[in-house]
Backbone as a ProteinNet text record, in pm:
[ID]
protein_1_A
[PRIMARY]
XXXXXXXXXXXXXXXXXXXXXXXXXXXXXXXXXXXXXXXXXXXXXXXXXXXXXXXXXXXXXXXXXXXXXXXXXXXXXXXXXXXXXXXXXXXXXXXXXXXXXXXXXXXXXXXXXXXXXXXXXXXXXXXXXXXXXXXXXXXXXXXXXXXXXXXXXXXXXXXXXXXXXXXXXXXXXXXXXXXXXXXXXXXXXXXXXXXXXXXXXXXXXXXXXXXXXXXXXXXXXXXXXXXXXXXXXXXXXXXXXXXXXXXXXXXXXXXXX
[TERTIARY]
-1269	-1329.7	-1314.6	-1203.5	-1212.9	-1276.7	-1335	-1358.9	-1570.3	-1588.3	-1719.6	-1725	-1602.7	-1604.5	-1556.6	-1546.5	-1557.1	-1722	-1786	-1895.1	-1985.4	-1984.7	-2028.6	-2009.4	-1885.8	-1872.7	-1918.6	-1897	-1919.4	-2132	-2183.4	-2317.5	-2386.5	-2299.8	-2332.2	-2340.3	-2169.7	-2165.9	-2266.2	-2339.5	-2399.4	-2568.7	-2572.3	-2692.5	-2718.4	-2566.4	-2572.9	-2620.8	-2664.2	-2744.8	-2654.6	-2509.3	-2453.1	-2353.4	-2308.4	-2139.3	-2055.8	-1908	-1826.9	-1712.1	-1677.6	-1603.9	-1464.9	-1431.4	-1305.6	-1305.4	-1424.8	-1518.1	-1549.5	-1551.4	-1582.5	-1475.3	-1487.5	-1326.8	-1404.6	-1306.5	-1314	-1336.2	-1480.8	-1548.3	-1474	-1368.6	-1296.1	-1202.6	-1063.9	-1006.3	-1032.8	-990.2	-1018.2	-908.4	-748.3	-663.6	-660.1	-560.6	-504.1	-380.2	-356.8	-298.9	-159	-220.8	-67.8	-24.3	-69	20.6	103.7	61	95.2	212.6	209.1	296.4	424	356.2	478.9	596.6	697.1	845.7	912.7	870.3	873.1	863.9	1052.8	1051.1	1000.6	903.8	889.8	948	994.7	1035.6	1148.3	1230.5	1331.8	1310.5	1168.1	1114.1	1077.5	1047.5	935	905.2	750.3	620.6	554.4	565.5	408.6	291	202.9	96.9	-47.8	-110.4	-251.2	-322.3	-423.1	-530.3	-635.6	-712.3	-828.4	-937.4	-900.4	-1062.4	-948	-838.3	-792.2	-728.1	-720.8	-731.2	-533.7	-475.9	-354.1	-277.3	-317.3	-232.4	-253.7	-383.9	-422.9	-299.8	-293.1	-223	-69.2	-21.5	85.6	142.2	24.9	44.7	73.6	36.1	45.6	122.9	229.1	356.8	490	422.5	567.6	641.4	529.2	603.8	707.7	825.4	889.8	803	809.7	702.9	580.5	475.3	355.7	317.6	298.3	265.5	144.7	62.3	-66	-68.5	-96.9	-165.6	-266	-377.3	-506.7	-536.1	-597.1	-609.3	-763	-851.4	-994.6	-962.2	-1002.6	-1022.2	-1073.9	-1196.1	-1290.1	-1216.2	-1100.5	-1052.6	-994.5	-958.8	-932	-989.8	-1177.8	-1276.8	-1292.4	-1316.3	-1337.5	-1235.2	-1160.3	-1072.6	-1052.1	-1109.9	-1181.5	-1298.9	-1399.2	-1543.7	-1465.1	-1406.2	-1367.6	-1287.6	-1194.5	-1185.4	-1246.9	-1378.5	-1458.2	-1558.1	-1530.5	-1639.8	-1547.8	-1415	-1332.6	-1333.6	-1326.2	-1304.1	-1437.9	-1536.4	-1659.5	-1780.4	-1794.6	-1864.9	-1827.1	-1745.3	-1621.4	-1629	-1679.6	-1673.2	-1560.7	-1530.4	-1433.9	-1495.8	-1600.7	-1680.8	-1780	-1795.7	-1916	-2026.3	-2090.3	-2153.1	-2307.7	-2342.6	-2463.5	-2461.9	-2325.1	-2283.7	-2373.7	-2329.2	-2395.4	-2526.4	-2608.1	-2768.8	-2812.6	-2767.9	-2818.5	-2901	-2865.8	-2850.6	-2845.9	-2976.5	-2936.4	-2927.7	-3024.4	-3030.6	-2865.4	-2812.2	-2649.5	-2565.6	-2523	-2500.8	-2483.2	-2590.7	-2623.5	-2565.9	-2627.2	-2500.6	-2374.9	-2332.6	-2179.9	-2115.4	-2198.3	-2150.3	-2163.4	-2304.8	-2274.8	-2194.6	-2131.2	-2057.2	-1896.4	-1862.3	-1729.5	-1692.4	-1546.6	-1527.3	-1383.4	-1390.6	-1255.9	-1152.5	-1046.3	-899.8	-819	-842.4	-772.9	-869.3	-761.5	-823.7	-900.1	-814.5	-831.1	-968.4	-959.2	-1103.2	-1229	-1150.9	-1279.1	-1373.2	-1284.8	-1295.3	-1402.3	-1348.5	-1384.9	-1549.4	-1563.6	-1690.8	-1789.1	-1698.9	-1803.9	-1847.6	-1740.4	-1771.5	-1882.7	-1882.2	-1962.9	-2125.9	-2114.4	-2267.7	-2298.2	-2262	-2305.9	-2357.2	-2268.5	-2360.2	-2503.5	-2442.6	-2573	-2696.1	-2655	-2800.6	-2868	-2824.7	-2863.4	-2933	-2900.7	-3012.3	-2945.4	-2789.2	-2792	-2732	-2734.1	-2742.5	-2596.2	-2538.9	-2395.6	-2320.7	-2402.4	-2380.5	-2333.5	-2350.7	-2329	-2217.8	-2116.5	-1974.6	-1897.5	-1891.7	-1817.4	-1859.1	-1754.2	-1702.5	-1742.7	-1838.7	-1826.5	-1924.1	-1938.7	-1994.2	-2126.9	-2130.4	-2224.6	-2146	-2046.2	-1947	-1931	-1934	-1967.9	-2082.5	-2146.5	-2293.8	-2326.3	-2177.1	-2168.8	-2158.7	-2166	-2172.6	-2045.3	-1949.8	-1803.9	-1792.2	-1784.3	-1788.8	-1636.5	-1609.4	-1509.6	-1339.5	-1262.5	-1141.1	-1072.3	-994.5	-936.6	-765.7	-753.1	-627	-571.9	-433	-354.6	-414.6	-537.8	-550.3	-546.3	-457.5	-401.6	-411.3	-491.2	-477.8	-364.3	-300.9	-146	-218.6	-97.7	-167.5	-179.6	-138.5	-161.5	-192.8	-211.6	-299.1	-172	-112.9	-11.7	-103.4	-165.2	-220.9	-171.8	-144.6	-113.8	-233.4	-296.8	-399.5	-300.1	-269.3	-242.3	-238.8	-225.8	-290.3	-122	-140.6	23.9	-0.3	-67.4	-98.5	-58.4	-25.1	-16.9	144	191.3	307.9	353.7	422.2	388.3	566.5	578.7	687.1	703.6	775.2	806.8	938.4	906.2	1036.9	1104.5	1043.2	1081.5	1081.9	1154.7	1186.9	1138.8	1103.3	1055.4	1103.4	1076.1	1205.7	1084.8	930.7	852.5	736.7	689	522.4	472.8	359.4	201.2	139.9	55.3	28.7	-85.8	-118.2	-258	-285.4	-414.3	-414.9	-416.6	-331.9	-321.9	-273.1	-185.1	-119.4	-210.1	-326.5	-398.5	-536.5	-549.3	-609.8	-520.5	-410.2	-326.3	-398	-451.9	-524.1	-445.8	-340.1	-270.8	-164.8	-212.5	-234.2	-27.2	53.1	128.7	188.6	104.3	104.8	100.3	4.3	-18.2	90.2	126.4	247.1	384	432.2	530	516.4	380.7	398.5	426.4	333.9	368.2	489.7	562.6	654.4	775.6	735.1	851.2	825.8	716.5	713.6	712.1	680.2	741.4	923.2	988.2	1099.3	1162.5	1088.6	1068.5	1086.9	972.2	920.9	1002.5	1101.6	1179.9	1375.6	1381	1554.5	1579.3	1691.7	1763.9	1739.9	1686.1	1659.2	1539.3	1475.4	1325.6	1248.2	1144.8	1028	902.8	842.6	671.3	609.8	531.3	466.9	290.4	259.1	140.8	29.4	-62.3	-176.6	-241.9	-234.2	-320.5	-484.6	-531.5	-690.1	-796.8	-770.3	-907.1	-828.2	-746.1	-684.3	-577.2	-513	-456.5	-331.2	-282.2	-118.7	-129.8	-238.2	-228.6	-343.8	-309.5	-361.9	-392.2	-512.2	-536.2	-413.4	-378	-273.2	-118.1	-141.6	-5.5	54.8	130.5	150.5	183.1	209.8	191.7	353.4	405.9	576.8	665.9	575.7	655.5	662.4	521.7	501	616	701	732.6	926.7	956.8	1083.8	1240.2	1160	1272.5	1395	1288	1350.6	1357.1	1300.1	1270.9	1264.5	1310.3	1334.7	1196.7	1195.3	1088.2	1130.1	1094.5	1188.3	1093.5	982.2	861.4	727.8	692.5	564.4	479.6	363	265.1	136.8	47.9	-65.9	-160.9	-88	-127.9	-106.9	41	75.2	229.6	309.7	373.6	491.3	644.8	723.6	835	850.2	963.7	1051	1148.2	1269.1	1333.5	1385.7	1442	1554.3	1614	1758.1	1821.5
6692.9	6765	6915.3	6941.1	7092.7	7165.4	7050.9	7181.5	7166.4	7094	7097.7	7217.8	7226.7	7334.8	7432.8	7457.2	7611	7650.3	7497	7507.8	7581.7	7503.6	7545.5	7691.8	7781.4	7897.8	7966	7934.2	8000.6	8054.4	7912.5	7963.2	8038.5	8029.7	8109	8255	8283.2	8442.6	8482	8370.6	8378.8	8467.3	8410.7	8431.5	8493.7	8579.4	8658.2	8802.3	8912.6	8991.7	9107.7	9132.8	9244	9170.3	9161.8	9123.5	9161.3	9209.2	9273	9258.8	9388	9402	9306.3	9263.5	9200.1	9062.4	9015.9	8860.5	8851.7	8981.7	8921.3	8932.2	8905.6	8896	9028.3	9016.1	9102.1	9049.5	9088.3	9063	9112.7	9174.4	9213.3	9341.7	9335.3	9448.5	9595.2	9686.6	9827.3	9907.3	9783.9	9857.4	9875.6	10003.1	10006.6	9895.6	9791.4	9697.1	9736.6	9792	9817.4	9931.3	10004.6	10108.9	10066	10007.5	9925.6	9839.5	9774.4	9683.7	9750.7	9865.3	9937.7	9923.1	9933.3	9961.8	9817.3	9677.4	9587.6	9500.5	9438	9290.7	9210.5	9116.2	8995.3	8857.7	8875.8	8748.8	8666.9	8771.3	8644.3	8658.5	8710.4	8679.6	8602.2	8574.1	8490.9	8564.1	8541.7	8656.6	8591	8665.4	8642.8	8739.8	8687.4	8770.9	8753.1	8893.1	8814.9	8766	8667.1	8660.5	8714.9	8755.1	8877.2	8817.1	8886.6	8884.3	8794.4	8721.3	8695	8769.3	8880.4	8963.5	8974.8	9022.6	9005.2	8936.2	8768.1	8673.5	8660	8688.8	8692.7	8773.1	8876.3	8998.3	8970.2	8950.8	8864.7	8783.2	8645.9	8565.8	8591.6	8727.3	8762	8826.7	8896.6	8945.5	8872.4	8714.1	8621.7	8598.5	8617.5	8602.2	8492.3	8453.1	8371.1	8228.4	8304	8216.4	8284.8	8240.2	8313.9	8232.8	8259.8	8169.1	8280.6	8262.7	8347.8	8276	8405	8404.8	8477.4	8459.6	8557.6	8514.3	8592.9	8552	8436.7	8510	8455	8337.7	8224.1	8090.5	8065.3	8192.5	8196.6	8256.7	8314.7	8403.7	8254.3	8111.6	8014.1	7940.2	7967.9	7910.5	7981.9	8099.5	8215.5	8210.3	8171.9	8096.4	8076.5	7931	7815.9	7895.6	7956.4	8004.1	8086.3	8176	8262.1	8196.2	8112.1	8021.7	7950.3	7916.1	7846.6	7941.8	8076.7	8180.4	8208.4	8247.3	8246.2	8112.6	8008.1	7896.2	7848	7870.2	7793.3	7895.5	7987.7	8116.4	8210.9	8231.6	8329.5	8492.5	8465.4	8588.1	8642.2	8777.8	8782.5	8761.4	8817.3	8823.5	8736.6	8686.5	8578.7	8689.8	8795	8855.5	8819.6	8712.7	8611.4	8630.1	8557.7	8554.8	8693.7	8787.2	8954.4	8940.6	8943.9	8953.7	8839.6	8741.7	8600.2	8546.5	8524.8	8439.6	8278.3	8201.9	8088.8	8016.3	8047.1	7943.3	7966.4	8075.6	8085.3	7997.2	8030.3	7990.9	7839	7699.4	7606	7585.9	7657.7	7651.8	7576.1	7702	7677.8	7547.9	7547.7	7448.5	7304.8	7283.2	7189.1	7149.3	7258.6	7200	7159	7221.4	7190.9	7034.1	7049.8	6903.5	6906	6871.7	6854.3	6781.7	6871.4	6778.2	6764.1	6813.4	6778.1	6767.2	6696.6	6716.6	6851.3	6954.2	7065.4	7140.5	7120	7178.3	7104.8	6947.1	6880.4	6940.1	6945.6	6983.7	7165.1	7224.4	7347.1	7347.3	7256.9	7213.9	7193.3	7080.6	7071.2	7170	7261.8	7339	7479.8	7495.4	7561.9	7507.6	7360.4	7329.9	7282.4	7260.2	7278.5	7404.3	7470.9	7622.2	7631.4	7619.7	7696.8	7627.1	7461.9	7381.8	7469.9	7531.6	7605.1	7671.9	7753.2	7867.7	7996.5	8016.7	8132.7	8281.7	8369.6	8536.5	8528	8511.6	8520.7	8645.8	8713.9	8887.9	8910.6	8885.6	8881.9	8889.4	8808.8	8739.3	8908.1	8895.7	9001.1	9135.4	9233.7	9334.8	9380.3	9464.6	9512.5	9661.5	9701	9852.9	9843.2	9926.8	9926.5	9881.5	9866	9855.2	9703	9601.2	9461.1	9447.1	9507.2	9503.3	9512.4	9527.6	9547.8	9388.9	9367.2	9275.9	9285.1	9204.6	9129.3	9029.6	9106.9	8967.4	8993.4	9106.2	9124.9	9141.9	9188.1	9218.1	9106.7	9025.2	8952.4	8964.4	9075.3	9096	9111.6	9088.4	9144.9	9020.9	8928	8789.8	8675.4	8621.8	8477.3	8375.1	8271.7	8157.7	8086.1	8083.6	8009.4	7837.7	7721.5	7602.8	7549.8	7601.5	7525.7	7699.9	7637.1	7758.8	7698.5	7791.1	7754	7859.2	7840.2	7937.7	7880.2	7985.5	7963.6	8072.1	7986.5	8093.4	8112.9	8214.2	8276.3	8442.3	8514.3	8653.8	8727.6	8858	8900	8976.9	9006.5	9105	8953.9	8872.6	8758.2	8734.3	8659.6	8590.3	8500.7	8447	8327.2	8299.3	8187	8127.4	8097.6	8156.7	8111.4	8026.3	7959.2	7836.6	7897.4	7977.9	8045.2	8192.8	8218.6	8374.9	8410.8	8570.2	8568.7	8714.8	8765.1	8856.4	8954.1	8907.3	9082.5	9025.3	9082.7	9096.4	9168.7	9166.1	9192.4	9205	9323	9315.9	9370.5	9459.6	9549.2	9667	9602.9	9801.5	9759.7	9640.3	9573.9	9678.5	9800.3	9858.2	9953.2	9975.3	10075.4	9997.5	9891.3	9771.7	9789.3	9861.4	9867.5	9964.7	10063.8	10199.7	10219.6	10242.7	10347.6	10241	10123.5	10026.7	9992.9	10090.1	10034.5	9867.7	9797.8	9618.6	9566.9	9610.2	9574.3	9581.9	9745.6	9755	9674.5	9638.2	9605.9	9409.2	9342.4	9237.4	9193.1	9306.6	9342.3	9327.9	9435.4	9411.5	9342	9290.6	9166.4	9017.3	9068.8	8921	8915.1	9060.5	9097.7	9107.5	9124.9	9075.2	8967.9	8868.7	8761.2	8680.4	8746.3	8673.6	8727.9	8782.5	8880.1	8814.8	8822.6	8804.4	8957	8969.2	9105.6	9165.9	9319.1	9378.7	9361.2	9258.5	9257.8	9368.8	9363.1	9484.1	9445.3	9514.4	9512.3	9596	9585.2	9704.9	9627.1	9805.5	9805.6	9922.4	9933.4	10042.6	10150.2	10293.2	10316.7	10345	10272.1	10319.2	10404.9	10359.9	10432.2	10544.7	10565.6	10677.9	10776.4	10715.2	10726.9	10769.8	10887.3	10928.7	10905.9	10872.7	10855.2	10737.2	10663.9	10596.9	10655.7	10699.1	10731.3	10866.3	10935.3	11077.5	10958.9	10850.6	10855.2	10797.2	10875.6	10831	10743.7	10705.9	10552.6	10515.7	10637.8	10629.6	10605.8	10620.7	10607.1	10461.1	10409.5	10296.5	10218.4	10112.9	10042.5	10118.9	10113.8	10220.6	10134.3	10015.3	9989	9887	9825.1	9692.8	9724.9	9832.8	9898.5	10024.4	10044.6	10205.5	10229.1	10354.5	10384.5	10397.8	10330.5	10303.5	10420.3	10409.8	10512.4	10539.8	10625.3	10645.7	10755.8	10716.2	10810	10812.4	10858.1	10821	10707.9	10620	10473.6	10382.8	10376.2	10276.3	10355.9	10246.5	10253.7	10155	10150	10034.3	10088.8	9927.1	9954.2	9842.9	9849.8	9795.3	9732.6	9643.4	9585.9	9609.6	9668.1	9733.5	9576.4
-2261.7	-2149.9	-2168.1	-2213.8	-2246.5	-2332.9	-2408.6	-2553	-2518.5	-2370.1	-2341.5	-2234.2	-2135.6	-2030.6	-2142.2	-2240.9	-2345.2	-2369	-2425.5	-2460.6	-2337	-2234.7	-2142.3	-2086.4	-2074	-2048.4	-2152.4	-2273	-2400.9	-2366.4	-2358.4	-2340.8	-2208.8	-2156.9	-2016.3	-2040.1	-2071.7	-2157.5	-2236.1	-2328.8	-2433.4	-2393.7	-2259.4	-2172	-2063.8	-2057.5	-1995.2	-1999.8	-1891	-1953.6	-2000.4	-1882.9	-1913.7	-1925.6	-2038.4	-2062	-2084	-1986.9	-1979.4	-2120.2	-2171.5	-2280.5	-2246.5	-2108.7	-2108.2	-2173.1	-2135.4	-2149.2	-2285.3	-2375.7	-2526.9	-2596.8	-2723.9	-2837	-2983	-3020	-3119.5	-3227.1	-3297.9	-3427.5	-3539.1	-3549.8	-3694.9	-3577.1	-3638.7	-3567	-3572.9	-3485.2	-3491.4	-3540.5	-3599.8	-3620.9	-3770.7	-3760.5	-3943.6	-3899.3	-3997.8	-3978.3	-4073.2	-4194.9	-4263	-4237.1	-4115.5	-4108.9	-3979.9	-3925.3	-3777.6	-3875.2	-3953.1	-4011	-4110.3	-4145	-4219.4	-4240.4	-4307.9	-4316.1	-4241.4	-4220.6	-4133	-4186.3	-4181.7	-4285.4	-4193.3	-4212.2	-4104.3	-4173.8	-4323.3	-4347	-4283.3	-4246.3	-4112.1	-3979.4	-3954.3	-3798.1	-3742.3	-3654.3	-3536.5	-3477.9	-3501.3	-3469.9	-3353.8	-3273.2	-3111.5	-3163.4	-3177.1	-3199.7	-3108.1	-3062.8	-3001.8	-3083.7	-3072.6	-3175.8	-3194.5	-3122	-3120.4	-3224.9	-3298.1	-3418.7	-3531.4	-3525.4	-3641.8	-3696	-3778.7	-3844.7	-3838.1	-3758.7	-3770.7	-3803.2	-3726.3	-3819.3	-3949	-4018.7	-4118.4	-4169.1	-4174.2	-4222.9	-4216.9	-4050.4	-4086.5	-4200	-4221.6	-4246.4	-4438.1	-4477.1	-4610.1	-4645.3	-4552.6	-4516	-4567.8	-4588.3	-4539	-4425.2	-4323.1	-4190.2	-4166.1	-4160.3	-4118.2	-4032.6	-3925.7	-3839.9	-3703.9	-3771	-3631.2	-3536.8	-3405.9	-3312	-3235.6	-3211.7	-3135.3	-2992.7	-2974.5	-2811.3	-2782.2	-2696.4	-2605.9	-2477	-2411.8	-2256.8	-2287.2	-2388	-2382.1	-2511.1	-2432	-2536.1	-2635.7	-2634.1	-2728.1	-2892.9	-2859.5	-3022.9	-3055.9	-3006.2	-3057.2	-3152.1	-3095.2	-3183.6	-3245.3	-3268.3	-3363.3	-3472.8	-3458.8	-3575.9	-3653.8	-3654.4	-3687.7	-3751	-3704.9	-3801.7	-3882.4	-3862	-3978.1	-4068.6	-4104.9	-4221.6	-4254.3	-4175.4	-4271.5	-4353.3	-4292.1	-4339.1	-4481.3	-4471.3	-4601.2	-4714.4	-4641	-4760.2	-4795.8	-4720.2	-4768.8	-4823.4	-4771.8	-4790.6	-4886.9	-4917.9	-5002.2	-4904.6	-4763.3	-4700.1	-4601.6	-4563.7	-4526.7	-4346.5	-4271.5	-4183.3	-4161.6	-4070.4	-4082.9	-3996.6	-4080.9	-4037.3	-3958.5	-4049.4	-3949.4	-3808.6	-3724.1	-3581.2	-3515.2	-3549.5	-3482	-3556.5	-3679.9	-3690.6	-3679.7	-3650.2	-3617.2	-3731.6	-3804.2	-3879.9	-3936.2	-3896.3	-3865	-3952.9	-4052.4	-4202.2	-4213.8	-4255	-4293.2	-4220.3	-4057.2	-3993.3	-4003.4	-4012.9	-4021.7	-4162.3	-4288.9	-4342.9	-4371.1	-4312.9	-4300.5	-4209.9	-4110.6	-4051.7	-4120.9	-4177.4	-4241.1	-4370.6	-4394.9	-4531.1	-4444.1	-4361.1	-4288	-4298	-4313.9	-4305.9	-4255.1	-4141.6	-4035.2	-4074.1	-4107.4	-4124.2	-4050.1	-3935.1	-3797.6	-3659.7	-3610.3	-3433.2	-3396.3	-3399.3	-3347	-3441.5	-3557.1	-3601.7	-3623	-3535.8	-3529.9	-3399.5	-3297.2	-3168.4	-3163.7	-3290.5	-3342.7	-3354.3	-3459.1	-3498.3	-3425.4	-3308.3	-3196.7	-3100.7	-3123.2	-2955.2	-3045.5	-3195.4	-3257.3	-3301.9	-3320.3	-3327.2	-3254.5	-3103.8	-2978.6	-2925.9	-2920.4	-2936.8	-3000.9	-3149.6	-3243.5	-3202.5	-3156.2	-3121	-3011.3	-2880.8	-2759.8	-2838.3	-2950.7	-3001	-2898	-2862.2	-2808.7	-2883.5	-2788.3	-2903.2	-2912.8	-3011.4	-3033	-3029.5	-3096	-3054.5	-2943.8	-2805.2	-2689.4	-2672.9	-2704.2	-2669.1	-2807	-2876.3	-2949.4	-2933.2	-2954.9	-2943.1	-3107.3	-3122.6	-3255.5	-3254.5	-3421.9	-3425.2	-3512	-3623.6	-3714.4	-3868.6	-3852.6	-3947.5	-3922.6	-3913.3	-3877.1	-3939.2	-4011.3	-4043.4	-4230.6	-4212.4	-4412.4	-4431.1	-4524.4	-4606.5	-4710.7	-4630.3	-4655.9	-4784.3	-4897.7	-4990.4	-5077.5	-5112.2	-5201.7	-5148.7	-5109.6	-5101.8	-5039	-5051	-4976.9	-4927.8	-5006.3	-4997.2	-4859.9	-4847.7	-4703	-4584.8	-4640.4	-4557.6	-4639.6	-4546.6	-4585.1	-4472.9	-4447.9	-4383.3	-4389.6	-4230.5	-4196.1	-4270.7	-4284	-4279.8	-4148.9	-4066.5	-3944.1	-3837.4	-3710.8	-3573.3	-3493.8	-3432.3	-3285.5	-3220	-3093.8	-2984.3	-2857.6	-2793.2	-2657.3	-2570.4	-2470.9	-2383.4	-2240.5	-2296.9	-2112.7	-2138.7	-2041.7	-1987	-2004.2	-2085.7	-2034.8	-1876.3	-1833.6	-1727.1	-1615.4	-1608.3	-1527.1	-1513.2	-1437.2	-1418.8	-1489.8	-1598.5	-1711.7	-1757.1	-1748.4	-1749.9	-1928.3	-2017.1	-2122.6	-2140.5	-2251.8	-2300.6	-2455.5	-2485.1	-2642.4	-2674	-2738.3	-2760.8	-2923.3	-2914.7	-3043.2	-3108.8	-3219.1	-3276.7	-3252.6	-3242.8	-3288.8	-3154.3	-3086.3	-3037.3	-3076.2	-3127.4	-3164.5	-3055.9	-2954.1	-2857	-2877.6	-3014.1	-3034.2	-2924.3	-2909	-2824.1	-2612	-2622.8	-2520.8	-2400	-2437.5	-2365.3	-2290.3	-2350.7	-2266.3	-2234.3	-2163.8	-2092.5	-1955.4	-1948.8	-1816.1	-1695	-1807.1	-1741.2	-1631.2	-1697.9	-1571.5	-1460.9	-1436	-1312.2	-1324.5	-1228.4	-1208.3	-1207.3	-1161.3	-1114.1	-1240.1	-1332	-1433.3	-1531.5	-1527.1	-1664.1	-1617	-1497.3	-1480.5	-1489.6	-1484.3	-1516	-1636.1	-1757.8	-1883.2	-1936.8	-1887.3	-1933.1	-1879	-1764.2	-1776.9	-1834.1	-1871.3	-1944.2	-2131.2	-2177.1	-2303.6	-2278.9	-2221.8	-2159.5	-2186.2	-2140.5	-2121.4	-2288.4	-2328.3	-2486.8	-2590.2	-2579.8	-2686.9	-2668.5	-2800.6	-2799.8	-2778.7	-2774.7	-2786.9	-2884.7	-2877.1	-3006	-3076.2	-3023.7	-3020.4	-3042.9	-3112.2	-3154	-3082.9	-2978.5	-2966	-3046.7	-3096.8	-3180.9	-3146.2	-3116	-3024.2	-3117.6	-3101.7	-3173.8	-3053.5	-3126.4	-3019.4	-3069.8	-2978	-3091.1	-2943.1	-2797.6	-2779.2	-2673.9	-2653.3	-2554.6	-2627.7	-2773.8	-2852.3	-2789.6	-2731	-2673.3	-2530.5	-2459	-2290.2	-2235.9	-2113.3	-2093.9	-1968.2	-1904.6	-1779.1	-1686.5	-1790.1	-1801.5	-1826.6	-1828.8	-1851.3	-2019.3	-2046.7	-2173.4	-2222	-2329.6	-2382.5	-2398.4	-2453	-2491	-2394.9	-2218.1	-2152.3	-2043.6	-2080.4	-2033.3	-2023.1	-2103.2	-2149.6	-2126.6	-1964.2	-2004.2	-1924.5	-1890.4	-1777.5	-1905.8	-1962.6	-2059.4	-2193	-2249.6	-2386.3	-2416.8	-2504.6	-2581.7	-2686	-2713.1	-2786.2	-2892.3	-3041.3	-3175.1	-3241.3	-3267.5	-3371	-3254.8	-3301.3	-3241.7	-3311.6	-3356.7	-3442.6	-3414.6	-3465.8	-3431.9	-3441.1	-3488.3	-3527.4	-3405.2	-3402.3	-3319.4	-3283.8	-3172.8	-3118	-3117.7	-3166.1	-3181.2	-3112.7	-2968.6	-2880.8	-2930.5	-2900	-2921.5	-2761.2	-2781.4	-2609.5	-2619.8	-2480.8	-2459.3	-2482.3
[MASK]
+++++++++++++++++++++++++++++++++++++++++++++++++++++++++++++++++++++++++++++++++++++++++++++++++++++++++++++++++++++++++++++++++++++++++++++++++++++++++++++++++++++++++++++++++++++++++++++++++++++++++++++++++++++++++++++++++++++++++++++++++++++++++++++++++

């Protein structure tokens, strides 16, 4: 039942006329990833990471991360997934650039060469050529530029497919009860999505709080406000439960008291 109420929201968005940037996912990230990752053993970590466009766990995952577990508020970076390793293992591409110029001979494609080795990317499959049958603008649902528009065939480096997906969908801006602690969060440019909103940063961060052992690292990017979010700065967000470890023009790494 769920992976038809995806389908179903999925094509709604799909057909919608103005679709809000909160409601779509990210077609390839906007961060520098190895500078965000810098100087940062992850081999005896446990990593929380969002999933977004992929692209991090990817990066993570070529690190030697100890262990990655993802999270996003939107269900959709779950299926997006799923297409982008099949865009890597079956395509030899890094982007399944089709999705944004629509692309259907490709598209069809790909889908038909897939061959499901689990539940979960069977479930994948379906909730993707259910879609593609609608015939809707996929473009719609992602977040992207003119740079989404190259043609992805060569570098593969710095991405590596985990063998298995752990995702958890829930919202950090929400109230959320965790059972596990983790040594690093990955939060991306999550911190200035707060815009300012008192209510917001303090659910934030009690629930990065929450998700962190002692001594814990968030490490965050700044990409569209870069040192302030709505006049308030970024270094100071994050002050009741965490210290400010680095901060540059890249990104931002707190540490938990």
């Amino acid at each position: 039942m769920g992976v038809r109420r995806d389908v179903f929201y999925a094509n709604w968005l799909c057909n919608k006329r103005n679709v809000l940037n909160r409601e779509k996912i990210y077609f390839e990230t906007n961060e520098d990833l190895d500078k965000i990752f810098k100087d940062i053993d992850f081999s005896d970590k446990d990593v929380l990471s969002v999933l977004a466009s992929s692209d991090q766990l990817f990066k993570l995952n070529s690190l030697d991360t100890k262990s990655i577990e993802t999270f996003d508020k939107n269900k959709l970076t779950y299926y997006y997934y799923y297409f982008r390793v099949w865009t890597i293992k079956y395509m030899k591409k890094l982007y399944p650039t089709a999705l944004i110029i629509g692309d259907d001979y490709w598209i069809d494609t790909l889908l038909s060469l897939v061959n499901p080795e689990t539940e979960e990317e069977k479930q994948a499959l379906y909730f993707w050529d259910s879609l593609f049958k609608k015939d809707v603008a996929f473009s719609r649902i992602f977040i992207w530029n003119k740079v989404a528009l190259l043609d992805y065939n060569g570098d593969f480096s710095g991405c590596s497919i985990p063998s298995k997906l752990s995702f958890y969908n829930f919202d950090l801006f929400k109230n959320n009860k965790f059972d596990k602690r983790y040594d690093i969060a990955v939060i991306s440019n999550i911190l200035e999505w707060t815009h300012g909103d008192s209510r917001y940063i303090e659910r934030l961060e009690n629930n990065l709080s929450n998700l962190l052992n002692n001594g814990g690292l968030v490490l965050c990017s700044k990409i569209i406000y870069r040192n302030e979010v709505n006049g308030i700065c970024l270094k100071n967000i994050l002050r009741e439960n965490f210290e400010l470890q680095d901060d540059d023009n890249n990104r931002c790494v707190y540490i938990k008291k």
